[in-house]
C-alpha positions as a printed NumPy array, in Angstrom:
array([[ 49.49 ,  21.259,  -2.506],
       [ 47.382,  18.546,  -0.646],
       [ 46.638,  15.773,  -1.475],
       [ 44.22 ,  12.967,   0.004],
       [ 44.689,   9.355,  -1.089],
       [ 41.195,   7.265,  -0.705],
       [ 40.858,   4.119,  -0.279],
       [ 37.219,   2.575,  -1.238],
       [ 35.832,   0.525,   1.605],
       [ 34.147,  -2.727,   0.36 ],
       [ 30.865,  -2.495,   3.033],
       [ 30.823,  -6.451,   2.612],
       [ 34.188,  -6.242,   5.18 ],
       [ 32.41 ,  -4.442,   7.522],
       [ 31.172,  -5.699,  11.023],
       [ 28.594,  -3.507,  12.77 ],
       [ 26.305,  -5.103,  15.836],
       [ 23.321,  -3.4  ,  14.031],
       [ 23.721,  -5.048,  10.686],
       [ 23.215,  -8.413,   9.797],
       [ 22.502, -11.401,  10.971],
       [ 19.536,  -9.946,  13.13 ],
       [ 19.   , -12.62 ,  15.558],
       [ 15.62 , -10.903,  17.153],
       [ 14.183, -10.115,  13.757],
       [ 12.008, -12.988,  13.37 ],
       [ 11.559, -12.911,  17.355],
       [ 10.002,  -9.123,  16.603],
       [  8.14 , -10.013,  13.872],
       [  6.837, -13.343,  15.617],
       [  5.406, -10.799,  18.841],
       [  4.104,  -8.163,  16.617],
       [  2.25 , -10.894,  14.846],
       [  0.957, -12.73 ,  18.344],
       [  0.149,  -8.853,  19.068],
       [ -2.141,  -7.983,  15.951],
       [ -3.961, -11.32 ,  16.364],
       [ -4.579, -10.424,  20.126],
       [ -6.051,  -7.046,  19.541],
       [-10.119,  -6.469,  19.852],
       [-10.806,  -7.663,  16.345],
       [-14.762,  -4.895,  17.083],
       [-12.432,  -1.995,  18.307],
       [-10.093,  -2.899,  15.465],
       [-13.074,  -2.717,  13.01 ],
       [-14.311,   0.114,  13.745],
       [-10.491,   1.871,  14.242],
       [-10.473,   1.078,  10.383],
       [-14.06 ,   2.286,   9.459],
       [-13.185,   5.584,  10.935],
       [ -9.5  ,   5.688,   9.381],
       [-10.965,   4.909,   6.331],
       [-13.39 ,   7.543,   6.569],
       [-10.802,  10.362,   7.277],
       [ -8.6  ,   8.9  ,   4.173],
       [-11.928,   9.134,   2.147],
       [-13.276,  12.791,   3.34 ],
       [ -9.38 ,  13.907,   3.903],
       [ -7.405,  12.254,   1.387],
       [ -5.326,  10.785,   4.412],
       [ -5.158,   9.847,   8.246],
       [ -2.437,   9.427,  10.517],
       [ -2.803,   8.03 ,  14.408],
       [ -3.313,  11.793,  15.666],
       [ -6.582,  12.156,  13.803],
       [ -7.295,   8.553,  15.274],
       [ -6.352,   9.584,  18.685],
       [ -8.772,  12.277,  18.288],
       [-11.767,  10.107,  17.359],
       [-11.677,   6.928,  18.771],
       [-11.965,   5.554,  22.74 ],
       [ -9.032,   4.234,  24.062],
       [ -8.369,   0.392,  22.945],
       [ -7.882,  -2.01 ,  25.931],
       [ -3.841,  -2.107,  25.033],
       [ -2.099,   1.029,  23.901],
       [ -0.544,  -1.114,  21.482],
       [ -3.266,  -1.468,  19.321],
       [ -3.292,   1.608,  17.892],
       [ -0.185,   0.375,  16.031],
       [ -2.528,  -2.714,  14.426],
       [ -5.378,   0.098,  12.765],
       [ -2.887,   0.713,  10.181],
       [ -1.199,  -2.601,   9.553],
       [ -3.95 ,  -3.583,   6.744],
       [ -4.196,  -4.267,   3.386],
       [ -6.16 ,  -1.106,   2.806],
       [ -3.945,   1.001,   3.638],
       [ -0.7  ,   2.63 ,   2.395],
       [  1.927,   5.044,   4.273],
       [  3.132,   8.145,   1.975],
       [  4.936,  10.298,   4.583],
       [  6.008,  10.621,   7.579],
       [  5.138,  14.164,  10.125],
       [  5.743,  14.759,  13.809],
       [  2.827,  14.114,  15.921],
       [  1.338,  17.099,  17.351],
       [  0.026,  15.607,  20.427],
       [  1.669,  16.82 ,  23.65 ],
       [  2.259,  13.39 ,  25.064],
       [  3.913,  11.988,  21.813],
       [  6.697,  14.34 ,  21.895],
       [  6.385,  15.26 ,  18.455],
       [  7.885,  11.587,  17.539],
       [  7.563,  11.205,  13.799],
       [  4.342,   9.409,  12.709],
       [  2.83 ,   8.17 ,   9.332],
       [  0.601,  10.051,   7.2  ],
       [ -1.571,   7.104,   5.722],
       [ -3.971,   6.897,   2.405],
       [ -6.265,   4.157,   0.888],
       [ -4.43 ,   1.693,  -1.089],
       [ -4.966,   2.357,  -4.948],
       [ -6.429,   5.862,  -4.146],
       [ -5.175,   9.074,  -5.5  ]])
């Protein structure tokens, strides 16, 4: 008969380079802060007032439907800050279906507090 010994691994002992202590995390969060405060703060407006709209009339948005509906922002980076406000919550996650986003997972975003 076989028989398999196991030994439990205490996760504390272990040493990965993509664990902790994250050196660049607060150097990440400090550039996507600088970023959001750089972005068109009228573009960025009306970004919201539209996602907002779609989350109201839809029940939910994700950066497709925004794609779909809005000019181009002066850095393709902000499309990345129309989401990152209080009003908003993510619930899922779906692949994009635009060509150029190679179906990369995006998230599928509602109001904050609504149903």
């Amino acid at each position: 008969m076989f028989s398999l010994e196991v030994t439990p691994l205490n996760l504390a002992d272990v040493e990965s380079p993509h664990q902790t202590p994250l050196p660049g995390l607060e150097e990440g969060k400090r550039l996507r802060d600088a970023g959001l405060a750089a972005a068109d703060a009228a573009w960025l407006e009306n970004a919201r007032g539209v996602a907002t709209w779609f989350c109201e009339h839809y029940g939910h948005v994700t950066t497709d439907d925004l794609h779909d509906a809005l000019e181009e922002p002066r850095h393709v980076n902000h499309w990345g800050a129309i989401l990152k406000d209080s009003r908003f919550t993510c619930t899922g996650y779906q692949p994009s279906t635009r060509p150029e986003a190679h179906a990369r997972i995006i998230g599928t975003w509602k109001l904050r507090g609504g149903e």
